[in-house]
C-alpha positions in Angstrom: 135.0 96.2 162.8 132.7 93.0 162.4 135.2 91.3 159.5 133.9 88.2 157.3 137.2 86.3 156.3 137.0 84.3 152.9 138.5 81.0 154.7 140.1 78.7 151.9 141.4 76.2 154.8 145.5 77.3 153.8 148.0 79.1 155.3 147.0 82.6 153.8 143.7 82.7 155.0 144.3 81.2 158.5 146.4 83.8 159.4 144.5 86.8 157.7 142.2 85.6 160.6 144.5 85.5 163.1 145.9 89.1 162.5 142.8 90.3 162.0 141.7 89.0 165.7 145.4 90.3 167.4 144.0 93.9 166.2 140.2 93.4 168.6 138.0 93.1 165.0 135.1 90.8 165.9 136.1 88.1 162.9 134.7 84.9 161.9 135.5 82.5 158.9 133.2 82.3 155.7 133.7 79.5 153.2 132.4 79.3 149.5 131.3 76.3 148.6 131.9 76.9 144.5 131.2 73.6 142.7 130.6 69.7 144.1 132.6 67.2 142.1 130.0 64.5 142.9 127.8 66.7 141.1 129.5 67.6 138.1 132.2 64.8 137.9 134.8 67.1 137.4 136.0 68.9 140.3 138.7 68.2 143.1 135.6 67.2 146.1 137.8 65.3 148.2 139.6 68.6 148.3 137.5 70.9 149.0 134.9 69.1 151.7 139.1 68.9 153.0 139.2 73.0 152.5 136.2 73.6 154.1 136.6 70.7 157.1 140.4 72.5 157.7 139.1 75.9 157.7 136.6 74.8 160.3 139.4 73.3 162.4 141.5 76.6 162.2 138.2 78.6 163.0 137.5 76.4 166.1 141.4 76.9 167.2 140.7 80.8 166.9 137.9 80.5 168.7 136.1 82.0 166.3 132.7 80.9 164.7 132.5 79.5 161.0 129.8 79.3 158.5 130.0 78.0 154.6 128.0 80.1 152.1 126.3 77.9 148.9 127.6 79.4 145.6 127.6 76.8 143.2 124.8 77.8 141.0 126.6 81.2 140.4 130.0 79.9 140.0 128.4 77.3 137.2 126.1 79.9 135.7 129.1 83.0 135.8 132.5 81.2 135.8 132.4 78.0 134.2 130.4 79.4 131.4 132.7 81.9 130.1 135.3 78.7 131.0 133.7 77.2 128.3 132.6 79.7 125.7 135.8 81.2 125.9 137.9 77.9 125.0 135.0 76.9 122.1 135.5 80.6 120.3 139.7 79.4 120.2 140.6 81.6 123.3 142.4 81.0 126.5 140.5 82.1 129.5 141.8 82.6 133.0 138.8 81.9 134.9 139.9 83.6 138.5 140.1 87.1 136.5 136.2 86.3 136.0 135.6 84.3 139.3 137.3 87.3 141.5 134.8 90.3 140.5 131.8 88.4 140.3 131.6 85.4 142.8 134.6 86.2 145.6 134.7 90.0 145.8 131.1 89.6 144.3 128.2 87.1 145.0 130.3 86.0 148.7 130.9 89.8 149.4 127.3 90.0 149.0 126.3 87.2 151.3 128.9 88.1 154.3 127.4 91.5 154.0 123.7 89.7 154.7 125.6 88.3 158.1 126.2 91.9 159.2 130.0 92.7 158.3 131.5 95.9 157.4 134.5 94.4 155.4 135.6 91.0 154.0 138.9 90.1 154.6 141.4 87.6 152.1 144.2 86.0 152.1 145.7 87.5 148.6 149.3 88.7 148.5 147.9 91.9 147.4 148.8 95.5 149.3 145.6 98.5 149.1 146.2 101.6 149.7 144.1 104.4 150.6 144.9 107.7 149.0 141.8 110.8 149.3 139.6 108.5 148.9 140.7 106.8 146.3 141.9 102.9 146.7 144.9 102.1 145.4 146.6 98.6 144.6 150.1 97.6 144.8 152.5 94.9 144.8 153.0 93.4 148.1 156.3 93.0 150.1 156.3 89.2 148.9 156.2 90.0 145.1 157.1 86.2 144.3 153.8 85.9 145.9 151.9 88.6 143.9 148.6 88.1 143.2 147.7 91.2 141.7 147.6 90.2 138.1 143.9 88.7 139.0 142.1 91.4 140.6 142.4 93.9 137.9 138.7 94.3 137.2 137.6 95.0 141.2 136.2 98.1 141.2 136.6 100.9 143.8 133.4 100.2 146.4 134.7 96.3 146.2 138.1 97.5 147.4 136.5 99.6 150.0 135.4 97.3 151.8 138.2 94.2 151.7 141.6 93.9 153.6 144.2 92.1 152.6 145.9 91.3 155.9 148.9 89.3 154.8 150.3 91.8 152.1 152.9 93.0 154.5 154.4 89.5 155.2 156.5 86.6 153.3 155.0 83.1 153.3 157.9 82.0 155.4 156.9 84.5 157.9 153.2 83.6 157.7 153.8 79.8 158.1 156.0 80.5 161.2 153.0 82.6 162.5 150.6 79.6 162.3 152.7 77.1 163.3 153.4 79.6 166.5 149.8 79.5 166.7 149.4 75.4 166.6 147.2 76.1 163.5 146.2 72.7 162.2 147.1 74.0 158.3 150.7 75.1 158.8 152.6 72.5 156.8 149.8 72.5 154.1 151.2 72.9 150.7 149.6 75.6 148.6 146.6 75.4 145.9 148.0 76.0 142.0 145.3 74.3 139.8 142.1 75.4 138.5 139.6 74.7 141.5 137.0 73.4 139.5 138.9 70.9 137.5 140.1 67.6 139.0 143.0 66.3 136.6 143.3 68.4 133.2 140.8 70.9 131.7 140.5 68.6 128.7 138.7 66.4 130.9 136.4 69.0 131.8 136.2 70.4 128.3 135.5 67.2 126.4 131.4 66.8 128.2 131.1 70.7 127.1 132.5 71.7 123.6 132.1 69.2 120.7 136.0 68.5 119.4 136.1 68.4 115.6 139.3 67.1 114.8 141.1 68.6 111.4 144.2 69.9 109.3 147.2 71.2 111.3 149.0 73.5 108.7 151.8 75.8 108.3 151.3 79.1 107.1 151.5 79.0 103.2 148.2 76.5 103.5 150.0 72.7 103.3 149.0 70.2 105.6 151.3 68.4 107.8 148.8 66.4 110.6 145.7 66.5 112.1 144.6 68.7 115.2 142.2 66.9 118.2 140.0 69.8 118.5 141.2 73.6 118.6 139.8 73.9 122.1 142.9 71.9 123.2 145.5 74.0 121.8 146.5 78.1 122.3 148.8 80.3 120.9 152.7 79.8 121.3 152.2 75.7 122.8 154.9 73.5 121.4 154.4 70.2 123.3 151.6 67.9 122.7 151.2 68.5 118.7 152.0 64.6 118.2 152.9 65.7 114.6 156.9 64.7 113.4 158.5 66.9 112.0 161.9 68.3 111.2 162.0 71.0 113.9 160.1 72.3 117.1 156.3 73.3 115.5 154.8 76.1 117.2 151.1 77.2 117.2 150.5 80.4 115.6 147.0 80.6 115.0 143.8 79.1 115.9 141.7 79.1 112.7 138.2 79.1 113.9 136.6 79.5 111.1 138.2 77.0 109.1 138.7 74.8 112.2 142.5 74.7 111.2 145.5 74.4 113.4 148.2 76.8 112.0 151.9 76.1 113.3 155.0 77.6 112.3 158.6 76.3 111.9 159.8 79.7 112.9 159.2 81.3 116.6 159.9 84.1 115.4 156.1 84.2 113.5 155.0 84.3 117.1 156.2 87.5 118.0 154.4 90.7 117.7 154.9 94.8 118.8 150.8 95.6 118.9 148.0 94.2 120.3 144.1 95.1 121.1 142.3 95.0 124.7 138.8 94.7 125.2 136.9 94.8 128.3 138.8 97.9 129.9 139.1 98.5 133.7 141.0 101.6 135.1 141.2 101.1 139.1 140.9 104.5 139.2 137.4 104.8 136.7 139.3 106.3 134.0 142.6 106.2 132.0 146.1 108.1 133.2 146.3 110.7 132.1 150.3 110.0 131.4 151.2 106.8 130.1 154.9 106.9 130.7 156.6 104.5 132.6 153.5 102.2 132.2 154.1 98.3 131.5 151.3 95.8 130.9 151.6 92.0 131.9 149.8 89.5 129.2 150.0 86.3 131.3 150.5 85.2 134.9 153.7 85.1 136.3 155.4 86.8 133.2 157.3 89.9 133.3 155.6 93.5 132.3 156.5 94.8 129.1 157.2 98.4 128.3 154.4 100.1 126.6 155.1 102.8 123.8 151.5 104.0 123.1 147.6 103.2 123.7 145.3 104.6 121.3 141.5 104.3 122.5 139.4 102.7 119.8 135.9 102.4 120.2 135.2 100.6 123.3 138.6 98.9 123.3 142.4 100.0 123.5 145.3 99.4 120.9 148.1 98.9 122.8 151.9 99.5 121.1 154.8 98.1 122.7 158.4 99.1 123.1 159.8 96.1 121.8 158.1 92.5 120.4 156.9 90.1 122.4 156.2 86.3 122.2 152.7 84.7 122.2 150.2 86.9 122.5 147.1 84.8 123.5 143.4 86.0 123.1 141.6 85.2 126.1 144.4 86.0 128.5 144.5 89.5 130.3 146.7 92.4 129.2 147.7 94.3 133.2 148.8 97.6 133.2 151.5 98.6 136.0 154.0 101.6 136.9 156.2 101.8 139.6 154.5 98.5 141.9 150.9 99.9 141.0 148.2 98.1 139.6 146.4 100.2 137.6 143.8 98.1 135.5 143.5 95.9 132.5 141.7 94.7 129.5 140.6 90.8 127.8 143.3 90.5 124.8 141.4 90.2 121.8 
């Protein structure tokens, strides 16, 4: 196959290539450009002319040919927009769960297919399966890895056509492979921030939203200090409330319409058996038939809860869990699992 690997300049990505070329596919490295910090002010651009100048260097060990594809305009326009609606309505987005449907697996799946490929290839810890024609998503052997969590709106012609080379392989394993190969990225320490954000997102936040300072308050109404703007805060944070107090404050609301700050003395206020998802995506197209044995996941790198029930509601899903749960956030994405499969997921409301 003619494959179009998304080239980050890492590890991951490098060798995705490099597999993919041991098995004869004609491959070649495609780079998205997504934002230019000396446009916007805001973004790491030191590190990513560095990603895109590293994947070029891997790409010219390979052998291979290497091309950067423009997507700034759709990243602002798609990603950084619900970045910043979604913070100003007192929610806490994860912008790679919008970034991966619509600009990776989206707008550069769009423009490698323009070069003539018949797959993309990536370097997320994330296993496919193929099943009668169905594509199915799993867990990969390197679960500390998983990446699963933010792919849970792809749908099934966008999984069609990507591999995920590295899904059967630890990053110990896949660091030996490239330093095997004399790859000039095998020491390089992996990516953890928010691409598009150069120090902390209240820097980025601050030129976009309008912060109206205002009452923090515990739940019976009195007022106890003064909030910076509720676009700074989300559900469950206990650090950075600069207000003394007797004991640990937790936030337990953002009050948007009031433009309140609502903290509790007592954690357990935050926890809570029942929760809504909007935004629904089944992998499969629809919802299982048999719910049993299903867990959903409401935040990165958290463990899946145990669902009881999930009543459909309009366009949306109430979901019941088996036991309560801490910190709920609105904004974040609810992930449904059984038994290592990814099944889909909803926005929690």
């Amino acid at each position: 196959m003619k494959i179009a690997v998304a080239m980050s300049g890492g590890v991951d990505s490098s060798v995705a290539a490099a597999l993919l070329l041991q098995e004869d596919h004609e491959v070649f490295g495609l780079t998205m450009r997504q934002y230019d910090a000396l446009e916007s002010g805001y973004g790491k651009n030191e590190g990513i002319e560095a990603d895109i100048k590293d994947a070029k260097a891997v790409c010219a060990k390979l052998g291979i040919k290497h091309f950067v594809v423009d997507l700034k305009k759709d990243f602002r326009a798609i990603v950084e927009k619900n970045f910043i609606e979604e913070y100003s309505a007192g929610r806490t987005p994860n912008p790679c769960v919008i970034c991966n449907p619509t600009i990776k697996f989206g707008k550069f799946m769009e423009a490698a297919f323009k070069l003539g490929v018949d797959k993309i290839a990536t370097g997320h810890y994330i296993q496919i399966k193929e099943e009668n024609g169905q594509f199915k998503i799993f867990i990969p052997k390197d679960a500390s890895k998983d990446q699963t969590y933010m792919i849970w709106k792809l749908n099934q012609f966008q999984l069609s056509k990507t591999l995920f080379p590295v899904s059967q392989y630890k990053k110990p394993e896949l660091r030996k492979i490239a330093a095997d190969l004399k790859l000039p990225i095998h020491s390089k320490a992996d990516s953890q921030e928010i691409c598009f954000i150069k120090d902390h997102y209240e820097d980025f936040l601050k030129d976009h939203i309008v912060f109206k300072p205002d009452d923090i308050t515990l739940p019976g109404g009195k007022v106890i200090g003064k909030h910076r703007g509720l676009a700074l805060y989300t559900i469950g944070q206990r650090k950075g409330l600069n207000t003394p107090w007797k004991c640990p404050l937790y936030v337990m609301k953002l009050d948007i319409k009031n433009n309140k700050l609502v903290v509790t003395e007592d954690p357990n206020d935050l926890l809570a058996d029942s929760f809504t998802l909007e935004d629904i995506n089944w992998i499969a197209g629809k919802k299982p038939e048999d719910i049993s044995g299903i867990f959903i996941q409401i935040r990165y790198n958290s463990s899946p809860i145990p669902i009881k029930d999930i009543q459909e509601k309009n366009n949306s899903l109430l979901i019941k869990l088996e036991n309560k749960t801490r910190a709920i956030t609105p904004g974040q994405s609810g992930v449904f699992y059984k038994d290592n499969q990814l099944l889909g997921g909803g926005i929690i409301k």
